[in-house]
N, C-alpha and C positions, 0 to 999 in steps of 0.2 A: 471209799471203795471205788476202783476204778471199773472204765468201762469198755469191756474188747470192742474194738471194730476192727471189723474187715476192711482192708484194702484191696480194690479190684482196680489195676494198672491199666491203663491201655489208651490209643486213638480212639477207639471208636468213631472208626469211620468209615461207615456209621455203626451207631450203638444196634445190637441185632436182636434176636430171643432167646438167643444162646448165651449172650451176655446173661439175661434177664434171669432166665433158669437159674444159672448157677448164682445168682446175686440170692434171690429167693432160699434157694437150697441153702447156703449160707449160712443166713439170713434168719431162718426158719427151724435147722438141722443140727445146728451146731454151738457151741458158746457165746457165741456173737451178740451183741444187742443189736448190730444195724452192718451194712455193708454200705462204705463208699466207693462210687465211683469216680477216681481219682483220673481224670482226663490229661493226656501228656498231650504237650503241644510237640512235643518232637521223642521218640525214642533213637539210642545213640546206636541202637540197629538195626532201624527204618529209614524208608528215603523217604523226603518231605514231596517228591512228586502229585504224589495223589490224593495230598492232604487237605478233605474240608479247613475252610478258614474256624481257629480254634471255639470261636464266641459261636458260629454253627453247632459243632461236636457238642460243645456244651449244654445248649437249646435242645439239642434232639436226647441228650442222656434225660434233661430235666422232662422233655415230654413222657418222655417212655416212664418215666418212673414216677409221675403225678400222684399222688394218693395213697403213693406204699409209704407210709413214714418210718419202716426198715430201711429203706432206700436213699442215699446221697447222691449229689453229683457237686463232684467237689473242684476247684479250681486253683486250688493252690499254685499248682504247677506253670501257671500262666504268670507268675510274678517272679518266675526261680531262673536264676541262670541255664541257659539250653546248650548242649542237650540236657533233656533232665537224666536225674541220676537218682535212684529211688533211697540212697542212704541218706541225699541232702535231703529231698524232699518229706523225709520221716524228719530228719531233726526238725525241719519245720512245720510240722506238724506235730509234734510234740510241746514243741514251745509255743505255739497257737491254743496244743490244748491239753493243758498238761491233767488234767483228769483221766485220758482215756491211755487203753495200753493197745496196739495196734498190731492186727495182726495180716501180713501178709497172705494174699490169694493170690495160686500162683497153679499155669497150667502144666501140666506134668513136661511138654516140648519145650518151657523154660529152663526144669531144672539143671540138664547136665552143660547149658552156659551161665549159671552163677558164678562158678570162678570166677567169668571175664566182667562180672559186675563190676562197680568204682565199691571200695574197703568192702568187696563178698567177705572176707574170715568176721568182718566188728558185724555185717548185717548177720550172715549166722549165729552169732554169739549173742545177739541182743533181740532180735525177732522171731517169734511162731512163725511159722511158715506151714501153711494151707495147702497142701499141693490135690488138683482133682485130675481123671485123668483125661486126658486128650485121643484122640484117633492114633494108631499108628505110634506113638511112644513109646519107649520104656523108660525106666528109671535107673540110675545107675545109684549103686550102693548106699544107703543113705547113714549107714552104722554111726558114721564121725558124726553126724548131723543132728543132735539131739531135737531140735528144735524145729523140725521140719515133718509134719505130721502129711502121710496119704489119707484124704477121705472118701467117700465111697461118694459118685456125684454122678448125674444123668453124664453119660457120653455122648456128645452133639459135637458133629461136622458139619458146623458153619461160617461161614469168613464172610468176613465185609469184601474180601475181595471179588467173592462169586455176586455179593450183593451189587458192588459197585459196577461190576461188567455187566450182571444183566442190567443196569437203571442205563447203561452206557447204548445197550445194545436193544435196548426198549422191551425190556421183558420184563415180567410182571412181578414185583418182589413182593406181593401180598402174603402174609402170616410168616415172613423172616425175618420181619421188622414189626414194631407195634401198628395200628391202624393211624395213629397221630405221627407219627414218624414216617412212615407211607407218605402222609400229607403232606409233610412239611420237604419231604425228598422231590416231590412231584410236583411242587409250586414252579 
């Protein structure tokens, strides 16, 4: 018998509570036996500018997630050729762990750029897809997409970008981030 896990993509930079929520919701709500948090060192439509050094991101997913053993912080992505590209990084994780079946978590302002994925039509074709929804989204058509389920999921607007401006501009990011994340941001 295999075992779903959730994939949750992203910098995390930094990992925030909004992450966390929907990791839990997940996590908790749905098929899933566990959600990873699959840390990209570079996404191929992000700038690297504002990027925590990767072994940071990672540190601060593991604090946040201490104790939930729903909860992964996974680093695969740190050994894959960059940018990462989420269909290599399933094959490699598949072949790392070939018991489990993996299912893609993905925010609704993703979906109408899958197309411009690396092989979008095989990751369609081969993956669940998780979609919750985000601020301000819609969805385009998903009829073709068999594979691509909407779940019903807290709606939260919050970006590491508002986090990382306020820590920039000395303002106080207490409860947008865990308390141990807090800490390790403010060393």
């Amino acid at each position: 018998m295999t075992t779903r896990i959730g994939l949750l993509f992203g910098s995390f930079n930094p990992v925030h509570v909004g992450h966390l929520i929907l990791a839990e919701h997940f996590a908790t709500r749905t098929d899933l036996a566990e959600v990873w948090f699959v840390v990209s060192p570079h996404s191929p439509f992000k700038a690297v500018a504002d990027l925590l050094p990767d072994a940071q991101r990672l540190h601060l997913v593991q604090l946040a997630i201490a104790g939930n053993p729903r909860l992964r912080a996974e680093d695969i992505e740190f050994g894959l050729p960059r940018p990462s590209y989420t269909i290599a990084t399933l094959d490699a994780l598949r072949q790392r762990h070939p018991g489990h079946e993996f299912v893609l978590l993905m925010g609704a302002d993703n979906v109408p750029g899958l197309p411009r994925w690396q092989e979008s039509a095989r990751l369609l074709a081969e993956v669940d897809i998780y979609v919750y929804p985000r601020p301000n989204s819609t969805l385009p058509d998903l009829a073709q997409c068999p594979r691509v389920q909407v779940i019903a999921a807290p709606l939260l607007d919050i970006s590491a970008t508002y986090i990382r401006e306020s820590l920039r501009t000395g303002k106080s990011i207490r409860y947008l981030v865990p308390a141990a994340v807090e800490a390790a941001l403010l060393r």
